[in-house]
PQR file with spaces between the fields and no chain letter, atoms N, CA, C, O and H, PARSE charges and radii, in Angstrom:
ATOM       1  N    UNK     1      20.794   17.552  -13.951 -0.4000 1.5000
ATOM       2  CA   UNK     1      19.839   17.421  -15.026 -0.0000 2.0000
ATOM       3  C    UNK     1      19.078   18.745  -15.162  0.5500 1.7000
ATOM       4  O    UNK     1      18.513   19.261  -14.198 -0.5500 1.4000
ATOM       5  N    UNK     2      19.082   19.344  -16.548 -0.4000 1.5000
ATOM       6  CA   UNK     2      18.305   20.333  -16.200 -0.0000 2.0000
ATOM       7  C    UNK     2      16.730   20.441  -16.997  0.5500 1.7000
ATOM       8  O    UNK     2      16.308   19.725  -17.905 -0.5500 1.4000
ATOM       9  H    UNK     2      19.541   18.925  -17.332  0.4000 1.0000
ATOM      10  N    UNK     3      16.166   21.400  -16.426 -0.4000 1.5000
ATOM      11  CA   UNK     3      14.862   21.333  -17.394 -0.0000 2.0000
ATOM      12  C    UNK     3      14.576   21.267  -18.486  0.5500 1.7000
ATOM      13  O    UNK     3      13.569   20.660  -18.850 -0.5500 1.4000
ATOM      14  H    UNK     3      16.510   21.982  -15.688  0.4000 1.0000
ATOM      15  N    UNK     4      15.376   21.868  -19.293 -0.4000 1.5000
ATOM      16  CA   UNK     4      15.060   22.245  -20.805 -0.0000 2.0000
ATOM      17  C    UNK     4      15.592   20.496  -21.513  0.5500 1.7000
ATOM      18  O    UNK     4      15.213   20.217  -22.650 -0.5500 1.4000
ATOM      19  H    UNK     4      16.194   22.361  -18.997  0.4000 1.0000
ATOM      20  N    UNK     5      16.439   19.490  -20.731 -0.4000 1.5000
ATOM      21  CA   UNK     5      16.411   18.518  -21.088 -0.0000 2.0000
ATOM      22  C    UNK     5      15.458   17.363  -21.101  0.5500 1.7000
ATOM      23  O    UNK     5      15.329   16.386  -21.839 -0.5500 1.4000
ATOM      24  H    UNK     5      16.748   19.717  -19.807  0.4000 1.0000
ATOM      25  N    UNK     6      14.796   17.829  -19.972 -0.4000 1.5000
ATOM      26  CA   UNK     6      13.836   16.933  -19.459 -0.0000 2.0000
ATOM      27  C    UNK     6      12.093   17.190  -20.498  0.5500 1.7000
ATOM      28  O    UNK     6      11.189   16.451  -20.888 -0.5500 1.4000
ATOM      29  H    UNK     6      14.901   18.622  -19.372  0.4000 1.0000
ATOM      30  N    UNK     7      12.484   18.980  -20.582 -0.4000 1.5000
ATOM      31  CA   UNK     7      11.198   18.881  -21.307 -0.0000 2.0000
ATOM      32  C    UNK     7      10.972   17.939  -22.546  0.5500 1.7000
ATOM      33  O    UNK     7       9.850   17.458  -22.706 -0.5500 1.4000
ATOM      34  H    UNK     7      13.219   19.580  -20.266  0.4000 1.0000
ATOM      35  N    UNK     8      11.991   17.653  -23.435 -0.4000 1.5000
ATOM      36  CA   UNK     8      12.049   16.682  -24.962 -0.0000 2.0000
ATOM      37  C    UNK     8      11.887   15.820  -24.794  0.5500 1.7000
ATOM      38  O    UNK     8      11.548   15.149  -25.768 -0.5500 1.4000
ATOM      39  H    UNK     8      12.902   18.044  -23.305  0.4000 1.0000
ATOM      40  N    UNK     9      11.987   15.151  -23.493 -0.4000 1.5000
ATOM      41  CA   UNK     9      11.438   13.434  -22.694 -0.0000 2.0000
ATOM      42  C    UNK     9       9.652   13.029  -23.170  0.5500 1.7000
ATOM      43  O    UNK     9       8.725   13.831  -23.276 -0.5500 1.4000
ATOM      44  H    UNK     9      12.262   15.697  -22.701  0.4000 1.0000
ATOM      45  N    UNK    10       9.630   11.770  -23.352 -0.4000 1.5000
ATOM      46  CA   UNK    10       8.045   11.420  -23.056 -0.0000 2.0000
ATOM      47  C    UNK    10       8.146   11.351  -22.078  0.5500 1.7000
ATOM      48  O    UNK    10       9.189   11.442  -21.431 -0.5500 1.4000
ATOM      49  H    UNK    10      10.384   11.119  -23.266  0.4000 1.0000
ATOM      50  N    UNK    11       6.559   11.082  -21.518 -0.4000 1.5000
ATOM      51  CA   UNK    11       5.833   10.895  -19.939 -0.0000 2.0000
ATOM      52  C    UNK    11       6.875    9.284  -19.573  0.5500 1.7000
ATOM      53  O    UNK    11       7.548    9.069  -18.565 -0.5500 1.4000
ATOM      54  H    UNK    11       5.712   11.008  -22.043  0.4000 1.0000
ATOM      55  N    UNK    12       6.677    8.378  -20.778 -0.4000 1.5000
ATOM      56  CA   UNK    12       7.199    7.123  -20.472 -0.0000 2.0000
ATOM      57  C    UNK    12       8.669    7.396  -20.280  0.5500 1.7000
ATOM      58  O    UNK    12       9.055    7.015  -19.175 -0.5500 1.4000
ATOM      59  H    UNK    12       6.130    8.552  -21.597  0.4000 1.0000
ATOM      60  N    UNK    13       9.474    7.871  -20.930 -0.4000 1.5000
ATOM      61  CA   UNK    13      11.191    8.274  -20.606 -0.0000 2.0000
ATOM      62  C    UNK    13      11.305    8.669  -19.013  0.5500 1.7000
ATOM      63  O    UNK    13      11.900    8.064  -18.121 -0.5500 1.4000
ATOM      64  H    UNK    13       9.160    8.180  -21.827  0.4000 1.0000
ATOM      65  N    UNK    14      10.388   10.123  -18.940 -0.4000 1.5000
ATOM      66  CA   UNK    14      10.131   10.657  -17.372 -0.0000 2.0000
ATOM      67  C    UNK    14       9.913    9.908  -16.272  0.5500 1.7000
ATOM      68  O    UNK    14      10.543   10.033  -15.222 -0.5500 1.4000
ATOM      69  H    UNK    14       9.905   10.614  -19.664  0.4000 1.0000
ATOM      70  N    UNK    15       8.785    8.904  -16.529 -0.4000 1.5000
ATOM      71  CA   UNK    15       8.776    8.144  -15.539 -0.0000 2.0000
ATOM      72  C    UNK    15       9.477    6.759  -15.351  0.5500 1.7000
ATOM      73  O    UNK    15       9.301    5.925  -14.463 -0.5500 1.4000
ATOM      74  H    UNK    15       8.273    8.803  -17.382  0.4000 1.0000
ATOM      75  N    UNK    16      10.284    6.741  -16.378 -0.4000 1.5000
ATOM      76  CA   UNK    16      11.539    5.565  -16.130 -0.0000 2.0000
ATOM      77  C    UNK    16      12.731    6.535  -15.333  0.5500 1.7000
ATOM      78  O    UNK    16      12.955    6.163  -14.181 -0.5500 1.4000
ATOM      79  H    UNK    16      10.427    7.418  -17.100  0.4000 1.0000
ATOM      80  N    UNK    17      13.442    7.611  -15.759 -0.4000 1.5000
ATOM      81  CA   UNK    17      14.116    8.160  -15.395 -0.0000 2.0000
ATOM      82  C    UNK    17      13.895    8.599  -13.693  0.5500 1.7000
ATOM      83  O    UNK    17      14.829    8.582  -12.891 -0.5500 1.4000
ATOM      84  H    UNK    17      13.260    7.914  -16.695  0.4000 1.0000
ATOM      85  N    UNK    18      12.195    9.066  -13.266 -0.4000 1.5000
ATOM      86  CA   UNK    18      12.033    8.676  -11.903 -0.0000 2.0000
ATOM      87  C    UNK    18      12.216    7.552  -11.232  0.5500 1.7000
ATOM      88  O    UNK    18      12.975    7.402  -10.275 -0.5500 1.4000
ATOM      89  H    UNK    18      11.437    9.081  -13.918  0.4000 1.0000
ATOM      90  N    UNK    19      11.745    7.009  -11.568 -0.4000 1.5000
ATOM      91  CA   UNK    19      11.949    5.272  -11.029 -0.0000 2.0000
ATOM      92  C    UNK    19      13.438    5.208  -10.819  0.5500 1.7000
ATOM      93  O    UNK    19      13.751    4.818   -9.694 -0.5500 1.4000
ATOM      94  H    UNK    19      11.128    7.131  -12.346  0.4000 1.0000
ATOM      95  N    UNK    20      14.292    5.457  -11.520 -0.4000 1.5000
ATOM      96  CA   UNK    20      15.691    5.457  -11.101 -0.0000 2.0000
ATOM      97  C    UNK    20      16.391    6.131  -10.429  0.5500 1.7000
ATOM      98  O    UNK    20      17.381    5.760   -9.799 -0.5500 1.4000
ATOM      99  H    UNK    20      14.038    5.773  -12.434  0.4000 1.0000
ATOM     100  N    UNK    21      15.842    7.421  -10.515 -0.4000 1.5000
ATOM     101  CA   UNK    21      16.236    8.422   -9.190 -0.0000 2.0000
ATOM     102  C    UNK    21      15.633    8.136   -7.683  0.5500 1.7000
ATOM     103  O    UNK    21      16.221    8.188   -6.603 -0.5500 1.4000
ATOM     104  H    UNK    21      15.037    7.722  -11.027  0.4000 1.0000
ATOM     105  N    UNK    22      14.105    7.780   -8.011 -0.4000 1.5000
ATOM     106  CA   UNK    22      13.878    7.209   -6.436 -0.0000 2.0000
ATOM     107  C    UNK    22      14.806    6.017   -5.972  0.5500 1.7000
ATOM     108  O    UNK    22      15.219    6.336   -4.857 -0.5500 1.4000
ATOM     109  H    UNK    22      13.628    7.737   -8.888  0.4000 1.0000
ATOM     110  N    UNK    23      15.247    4.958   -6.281 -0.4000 1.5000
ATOM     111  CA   UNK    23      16.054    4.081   -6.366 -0.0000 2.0000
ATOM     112  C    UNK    23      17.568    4.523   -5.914  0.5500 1.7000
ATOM     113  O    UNK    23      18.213    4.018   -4.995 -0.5500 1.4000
ATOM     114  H    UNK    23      14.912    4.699   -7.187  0.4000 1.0000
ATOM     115  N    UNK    24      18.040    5.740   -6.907 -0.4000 1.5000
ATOM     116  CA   UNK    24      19.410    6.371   -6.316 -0.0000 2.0000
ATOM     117  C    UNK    24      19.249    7.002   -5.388  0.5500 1.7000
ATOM     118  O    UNK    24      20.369    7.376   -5.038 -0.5500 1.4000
ATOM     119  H    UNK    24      17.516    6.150   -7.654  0.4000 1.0000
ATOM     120  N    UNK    25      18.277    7.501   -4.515 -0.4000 1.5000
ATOM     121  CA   UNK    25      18.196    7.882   -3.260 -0.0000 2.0000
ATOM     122  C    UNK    25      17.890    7.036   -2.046  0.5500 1.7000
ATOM     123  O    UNK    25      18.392    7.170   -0.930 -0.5500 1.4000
ATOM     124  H    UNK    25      17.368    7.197   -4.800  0.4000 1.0000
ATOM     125  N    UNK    26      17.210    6.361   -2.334 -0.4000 1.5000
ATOM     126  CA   UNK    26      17.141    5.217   -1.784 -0.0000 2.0000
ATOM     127  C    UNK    26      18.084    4.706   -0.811  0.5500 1.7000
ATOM     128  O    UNK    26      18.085    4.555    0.411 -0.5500 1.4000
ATOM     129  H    UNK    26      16.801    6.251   -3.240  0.4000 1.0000
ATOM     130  N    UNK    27      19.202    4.406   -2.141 -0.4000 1.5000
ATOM     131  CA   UNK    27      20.752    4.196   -1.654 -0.0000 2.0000
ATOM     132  C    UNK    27      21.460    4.947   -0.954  0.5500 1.7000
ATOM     133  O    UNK    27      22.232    4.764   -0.012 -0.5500 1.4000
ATOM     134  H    UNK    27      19.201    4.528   -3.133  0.4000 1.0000
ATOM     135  N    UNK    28      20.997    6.105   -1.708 -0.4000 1.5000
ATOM     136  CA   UNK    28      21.724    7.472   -1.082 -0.0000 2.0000
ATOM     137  C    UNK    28      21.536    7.515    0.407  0.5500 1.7000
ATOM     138  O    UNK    28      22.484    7.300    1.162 -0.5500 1.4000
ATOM     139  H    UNK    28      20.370    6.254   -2.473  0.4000 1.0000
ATOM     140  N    UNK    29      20.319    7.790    0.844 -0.4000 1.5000
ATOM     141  CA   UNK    29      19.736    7.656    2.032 -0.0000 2.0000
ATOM     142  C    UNK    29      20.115    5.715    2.883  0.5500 1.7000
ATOM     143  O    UNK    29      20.037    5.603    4.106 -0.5500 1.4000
ATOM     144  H    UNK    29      19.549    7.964    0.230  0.4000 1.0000
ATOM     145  N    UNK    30      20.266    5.200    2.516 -0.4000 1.5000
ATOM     146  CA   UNK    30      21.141    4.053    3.289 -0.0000 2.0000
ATOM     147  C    UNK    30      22.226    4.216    3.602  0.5500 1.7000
ATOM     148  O    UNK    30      22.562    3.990    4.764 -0.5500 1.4000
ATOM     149  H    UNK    30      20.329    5.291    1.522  0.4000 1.0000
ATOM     150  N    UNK    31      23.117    4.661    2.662 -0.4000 1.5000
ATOM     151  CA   UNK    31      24.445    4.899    2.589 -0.0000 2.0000
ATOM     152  C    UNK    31      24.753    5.832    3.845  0.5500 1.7000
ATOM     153  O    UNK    31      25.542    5.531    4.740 -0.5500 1.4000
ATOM     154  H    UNK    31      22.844    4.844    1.718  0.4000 1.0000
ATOM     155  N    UNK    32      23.982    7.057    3.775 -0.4000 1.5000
ATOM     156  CA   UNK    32      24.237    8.480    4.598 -0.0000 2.0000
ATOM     157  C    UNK    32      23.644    7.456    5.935  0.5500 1.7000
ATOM     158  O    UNK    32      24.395    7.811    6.844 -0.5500 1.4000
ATOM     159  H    UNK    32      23.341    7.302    3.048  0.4000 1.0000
ATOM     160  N    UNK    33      22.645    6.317    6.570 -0.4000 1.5000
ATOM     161  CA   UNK    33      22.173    6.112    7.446 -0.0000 2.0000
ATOM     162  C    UNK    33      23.480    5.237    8.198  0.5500 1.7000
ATOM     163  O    UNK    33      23.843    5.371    9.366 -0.5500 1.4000
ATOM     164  H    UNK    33      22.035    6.028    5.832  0.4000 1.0000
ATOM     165  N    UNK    34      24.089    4.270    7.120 -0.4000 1.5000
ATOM     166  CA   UNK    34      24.860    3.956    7.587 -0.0000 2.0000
ATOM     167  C    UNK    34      26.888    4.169    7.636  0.5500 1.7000
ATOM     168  O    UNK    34      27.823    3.410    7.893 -0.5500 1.4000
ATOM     169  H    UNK    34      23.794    4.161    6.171  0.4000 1.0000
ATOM     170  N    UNK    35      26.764    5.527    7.259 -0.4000 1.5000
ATOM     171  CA   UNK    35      27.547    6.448    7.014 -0.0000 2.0000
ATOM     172  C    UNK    35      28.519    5.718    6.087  0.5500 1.7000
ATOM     173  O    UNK    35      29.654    5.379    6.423 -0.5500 1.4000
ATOM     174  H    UNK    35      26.005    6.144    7.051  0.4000 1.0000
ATOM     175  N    UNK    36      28.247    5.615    5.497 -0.4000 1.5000
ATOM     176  CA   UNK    36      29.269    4.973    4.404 -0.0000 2.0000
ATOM     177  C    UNK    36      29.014    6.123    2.955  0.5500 1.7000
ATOM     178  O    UNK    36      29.427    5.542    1.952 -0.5500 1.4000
ATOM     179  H    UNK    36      27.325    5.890    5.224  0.4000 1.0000
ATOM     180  N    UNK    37      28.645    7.077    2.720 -0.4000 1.5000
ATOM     181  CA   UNK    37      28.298    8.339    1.750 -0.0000 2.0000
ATOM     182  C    UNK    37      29.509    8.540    1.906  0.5500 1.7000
ATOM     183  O    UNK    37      30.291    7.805    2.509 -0.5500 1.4000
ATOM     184  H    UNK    37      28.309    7.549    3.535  0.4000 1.0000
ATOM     185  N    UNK    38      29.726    9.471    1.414 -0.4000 1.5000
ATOM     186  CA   UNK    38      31.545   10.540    1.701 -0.0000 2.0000
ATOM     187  C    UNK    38      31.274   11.578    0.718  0.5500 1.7000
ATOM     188  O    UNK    38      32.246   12.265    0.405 -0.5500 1.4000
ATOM     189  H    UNK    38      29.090   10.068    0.924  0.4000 1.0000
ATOM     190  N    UNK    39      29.885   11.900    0.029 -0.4000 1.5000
ATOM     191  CA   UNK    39      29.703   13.139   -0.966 -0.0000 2.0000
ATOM     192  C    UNK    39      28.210   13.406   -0.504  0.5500 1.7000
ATOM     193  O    UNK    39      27.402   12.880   -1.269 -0.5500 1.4000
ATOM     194  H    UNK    39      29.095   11.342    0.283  0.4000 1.0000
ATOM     195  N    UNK    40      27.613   14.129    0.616 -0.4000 1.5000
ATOM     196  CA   UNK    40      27.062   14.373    1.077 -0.0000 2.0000
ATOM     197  C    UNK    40      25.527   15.219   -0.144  0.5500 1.7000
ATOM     198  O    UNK    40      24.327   14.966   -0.250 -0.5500 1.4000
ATOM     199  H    UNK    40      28.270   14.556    1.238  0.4000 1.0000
ATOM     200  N    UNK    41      26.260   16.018   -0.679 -0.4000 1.5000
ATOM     201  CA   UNK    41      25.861   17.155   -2.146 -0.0000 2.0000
ATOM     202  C    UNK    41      24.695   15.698   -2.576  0.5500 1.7000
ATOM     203  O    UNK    41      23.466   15.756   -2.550 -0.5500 1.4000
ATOM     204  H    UNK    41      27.234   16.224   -0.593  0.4000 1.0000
ATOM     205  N    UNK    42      25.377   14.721   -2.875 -0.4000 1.5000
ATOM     206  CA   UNK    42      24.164   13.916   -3.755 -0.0000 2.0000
ATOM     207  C    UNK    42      23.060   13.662   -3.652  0.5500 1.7000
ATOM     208  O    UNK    42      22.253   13.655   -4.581 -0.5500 1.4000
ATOM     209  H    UNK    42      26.376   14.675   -2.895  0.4000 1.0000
ATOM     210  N    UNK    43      22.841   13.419   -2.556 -0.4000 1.5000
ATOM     211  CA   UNK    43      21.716   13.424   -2.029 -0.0000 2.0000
ATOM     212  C    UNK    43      20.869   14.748   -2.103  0.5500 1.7000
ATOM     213  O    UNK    43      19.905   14.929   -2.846 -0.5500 1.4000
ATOM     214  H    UNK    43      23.496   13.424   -1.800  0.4000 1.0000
ATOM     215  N    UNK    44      21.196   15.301   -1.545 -0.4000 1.5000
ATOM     216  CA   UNK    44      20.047   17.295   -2.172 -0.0000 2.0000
ATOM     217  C    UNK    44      19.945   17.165   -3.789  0.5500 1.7000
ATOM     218  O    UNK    44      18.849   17.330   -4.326 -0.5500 1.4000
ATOM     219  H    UNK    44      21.979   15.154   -0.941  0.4000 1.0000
ATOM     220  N    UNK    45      21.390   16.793   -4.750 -0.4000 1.5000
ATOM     221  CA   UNK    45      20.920   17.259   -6.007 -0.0000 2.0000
ATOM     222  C    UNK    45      19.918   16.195   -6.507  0.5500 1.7000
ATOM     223  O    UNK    45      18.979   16.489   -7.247 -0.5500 1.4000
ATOM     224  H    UNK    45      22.280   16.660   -4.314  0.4000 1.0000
ATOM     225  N    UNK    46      20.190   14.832   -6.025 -0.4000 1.5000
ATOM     226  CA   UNK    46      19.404   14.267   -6.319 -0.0000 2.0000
ATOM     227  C    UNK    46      17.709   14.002   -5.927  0.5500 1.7000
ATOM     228  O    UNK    46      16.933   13.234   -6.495 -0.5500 1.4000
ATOM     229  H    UNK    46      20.953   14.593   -5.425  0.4000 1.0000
ATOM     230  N    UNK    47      17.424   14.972   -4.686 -0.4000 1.5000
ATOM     231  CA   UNK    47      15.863   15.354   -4.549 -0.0000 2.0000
ATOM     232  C    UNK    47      15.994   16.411   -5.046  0.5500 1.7000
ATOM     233  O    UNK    47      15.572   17.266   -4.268 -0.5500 1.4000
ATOM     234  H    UNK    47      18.055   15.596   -4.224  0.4000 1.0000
ATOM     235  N    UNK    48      16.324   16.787   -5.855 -0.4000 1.5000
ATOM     236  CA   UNK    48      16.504   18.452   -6.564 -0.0000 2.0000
ATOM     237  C    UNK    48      15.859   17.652   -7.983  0.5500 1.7000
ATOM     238  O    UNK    48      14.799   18.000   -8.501 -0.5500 1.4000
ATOM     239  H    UNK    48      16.667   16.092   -6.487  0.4000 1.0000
ATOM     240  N    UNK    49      16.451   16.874   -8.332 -0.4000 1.5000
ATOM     241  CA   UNK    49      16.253   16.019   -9.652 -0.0000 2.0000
ATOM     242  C    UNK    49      14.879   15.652   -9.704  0.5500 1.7000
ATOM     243  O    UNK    49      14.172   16.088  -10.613 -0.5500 1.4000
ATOM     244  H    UNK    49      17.313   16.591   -7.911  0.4000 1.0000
ATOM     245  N    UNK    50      14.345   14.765   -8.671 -0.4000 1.5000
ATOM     246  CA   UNK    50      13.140   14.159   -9.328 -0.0000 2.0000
ATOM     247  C    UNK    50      12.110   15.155   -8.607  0.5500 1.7000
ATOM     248  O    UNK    50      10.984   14.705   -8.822 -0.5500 1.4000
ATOM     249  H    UNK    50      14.919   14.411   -7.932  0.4000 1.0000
ATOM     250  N    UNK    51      12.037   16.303   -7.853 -0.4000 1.5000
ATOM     251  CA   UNK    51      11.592   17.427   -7.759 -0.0000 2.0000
ATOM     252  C    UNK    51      10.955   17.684   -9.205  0.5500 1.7000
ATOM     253  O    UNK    51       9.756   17.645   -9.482 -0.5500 1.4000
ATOM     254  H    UNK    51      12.951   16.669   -7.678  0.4000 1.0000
ATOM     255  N    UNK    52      12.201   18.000  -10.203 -0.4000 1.5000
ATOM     256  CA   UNK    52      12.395   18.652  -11.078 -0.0000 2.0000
ATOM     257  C    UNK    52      11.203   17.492  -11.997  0.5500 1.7000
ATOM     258  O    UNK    52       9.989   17.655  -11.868 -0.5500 1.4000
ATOM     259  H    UNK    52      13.174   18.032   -9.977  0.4000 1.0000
ATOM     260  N    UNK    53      11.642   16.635  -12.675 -0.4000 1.5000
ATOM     261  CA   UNK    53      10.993   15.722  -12.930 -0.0000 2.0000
ATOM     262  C    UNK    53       9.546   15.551  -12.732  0.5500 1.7000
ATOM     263  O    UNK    53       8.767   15.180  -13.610 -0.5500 1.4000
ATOM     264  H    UNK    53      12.627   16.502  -12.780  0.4000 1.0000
ATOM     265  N    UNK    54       9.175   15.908  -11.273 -0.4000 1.5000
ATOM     266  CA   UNK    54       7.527   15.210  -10.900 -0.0000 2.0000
ATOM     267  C    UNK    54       7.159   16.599  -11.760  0.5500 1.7000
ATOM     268  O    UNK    54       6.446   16.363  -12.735 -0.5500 1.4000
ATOM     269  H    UNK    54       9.808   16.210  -10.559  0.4000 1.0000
ATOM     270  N    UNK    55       7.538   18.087  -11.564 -0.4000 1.5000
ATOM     271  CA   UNK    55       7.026   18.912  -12.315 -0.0000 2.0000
ATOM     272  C    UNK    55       7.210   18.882  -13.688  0.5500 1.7000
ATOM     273  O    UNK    55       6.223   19.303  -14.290 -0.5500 1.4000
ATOM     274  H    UNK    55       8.117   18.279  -10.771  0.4000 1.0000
ATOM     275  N    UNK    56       8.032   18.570  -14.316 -0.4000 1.5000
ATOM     276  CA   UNK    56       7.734   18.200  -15.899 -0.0000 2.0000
ATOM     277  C    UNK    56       6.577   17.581  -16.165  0.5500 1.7000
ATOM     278  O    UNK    56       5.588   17.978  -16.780 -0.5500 1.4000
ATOM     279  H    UNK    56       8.834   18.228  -13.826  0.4000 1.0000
ATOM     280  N    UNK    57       6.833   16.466  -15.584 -0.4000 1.5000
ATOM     281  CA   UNK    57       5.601   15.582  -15.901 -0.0000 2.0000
ATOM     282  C    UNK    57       3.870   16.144  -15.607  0.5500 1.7000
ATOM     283  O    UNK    57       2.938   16.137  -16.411 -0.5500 1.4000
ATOM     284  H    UNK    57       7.637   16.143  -15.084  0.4000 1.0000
ATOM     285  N    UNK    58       3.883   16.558  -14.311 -0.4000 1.5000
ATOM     286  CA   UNK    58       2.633   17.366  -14.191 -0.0000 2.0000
ATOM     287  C    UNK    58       2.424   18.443  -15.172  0.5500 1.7000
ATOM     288  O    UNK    58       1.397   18.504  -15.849 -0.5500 1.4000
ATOM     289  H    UNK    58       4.640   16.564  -13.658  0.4000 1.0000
ATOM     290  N    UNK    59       3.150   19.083  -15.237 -0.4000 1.5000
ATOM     291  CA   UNK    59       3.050   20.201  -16.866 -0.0000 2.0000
ATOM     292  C    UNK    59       2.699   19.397  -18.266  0.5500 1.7000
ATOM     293  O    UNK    59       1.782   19.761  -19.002 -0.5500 1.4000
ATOM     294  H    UNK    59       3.984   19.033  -14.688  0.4000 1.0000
ATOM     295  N    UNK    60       3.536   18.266  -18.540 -0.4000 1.5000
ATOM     296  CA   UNK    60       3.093   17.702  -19.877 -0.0000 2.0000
ATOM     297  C    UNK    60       1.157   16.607  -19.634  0.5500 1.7000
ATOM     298  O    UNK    60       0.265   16.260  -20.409 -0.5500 1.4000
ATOM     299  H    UNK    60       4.281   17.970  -17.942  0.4000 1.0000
ATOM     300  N    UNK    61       1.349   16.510  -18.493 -0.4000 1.5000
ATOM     301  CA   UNK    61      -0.390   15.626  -18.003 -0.0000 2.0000
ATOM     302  C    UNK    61      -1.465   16.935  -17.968  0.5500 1.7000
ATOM     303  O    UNK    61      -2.660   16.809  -18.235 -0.5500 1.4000
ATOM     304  H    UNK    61       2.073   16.792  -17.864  0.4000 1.0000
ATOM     305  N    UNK    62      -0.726   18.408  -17.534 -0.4000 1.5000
ATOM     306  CA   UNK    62      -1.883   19.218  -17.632 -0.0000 2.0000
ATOM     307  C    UNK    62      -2.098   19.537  -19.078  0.5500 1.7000
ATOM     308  O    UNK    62      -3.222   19.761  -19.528 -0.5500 1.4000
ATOM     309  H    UNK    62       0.245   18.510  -17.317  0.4000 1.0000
ATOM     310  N    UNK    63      -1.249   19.550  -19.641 -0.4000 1.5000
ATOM     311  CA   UNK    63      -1.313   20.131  -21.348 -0.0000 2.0000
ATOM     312  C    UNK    63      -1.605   18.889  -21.981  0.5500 1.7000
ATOM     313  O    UNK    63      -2.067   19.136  -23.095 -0.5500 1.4000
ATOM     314  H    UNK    63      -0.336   19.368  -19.275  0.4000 1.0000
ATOM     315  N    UNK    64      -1.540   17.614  -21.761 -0.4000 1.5000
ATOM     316  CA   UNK    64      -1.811   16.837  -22.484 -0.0000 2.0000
ATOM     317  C    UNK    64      -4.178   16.760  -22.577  0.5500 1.7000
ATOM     318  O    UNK    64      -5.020   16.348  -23.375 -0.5500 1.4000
ATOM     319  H    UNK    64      -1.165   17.414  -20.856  0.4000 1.0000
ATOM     320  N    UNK    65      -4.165   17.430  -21.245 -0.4000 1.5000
ATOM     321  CA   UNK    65      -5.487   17.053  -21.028 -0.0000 2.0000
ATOM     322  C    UNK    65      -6.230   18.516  -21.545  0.5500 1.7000
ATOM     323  O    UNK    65      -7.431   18.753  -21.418 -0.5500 1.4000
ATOM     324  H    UNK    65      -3.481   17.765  -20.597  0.4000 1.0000
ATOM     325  N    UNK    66      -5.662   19.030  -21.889 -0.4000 1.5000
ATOM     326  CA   UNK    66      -6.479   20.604  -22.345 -0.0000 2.0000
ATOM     327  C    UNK    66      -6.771   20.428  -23.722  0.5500 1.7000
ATOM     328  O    UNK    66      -7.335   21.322  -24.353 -0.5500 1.4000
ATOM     329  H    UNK    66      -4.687   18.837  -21.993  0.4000 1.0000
């Protein structure tokens, strides 16, 4: 996912789209606990993702409040 996609999102899109990434890691992180993963990568891109995400959103809450 990259930024310039995320920026055209509302706050409400953003924070549905988090909610689902915490959720796919979630799994992710069960999966890898109980070794049943076999694509290791998903897990990083996917805390890479809502990384990405919590900062959109903090950028559109600081500009929304100025």
């Amino acid at each position: 996912m990259k930024a310039s996609d995320l920026n055209v999102m509302t706050l409400h899109e953003l924070n549905k789209e988090l909610v689902e990434l915490l959720h796919k890691q979630f799994v992710l992180r069960m999966q890898m606990s109980t070794q049943q993963i076999t694509n290791t990568k998903l897990l990083k891109a996917t805390r890479k993702d809502i990384a990405r995400i919590k900062t959109v959103i903090t950028i559109k809450k600081m500009h929304h409040d100025k």
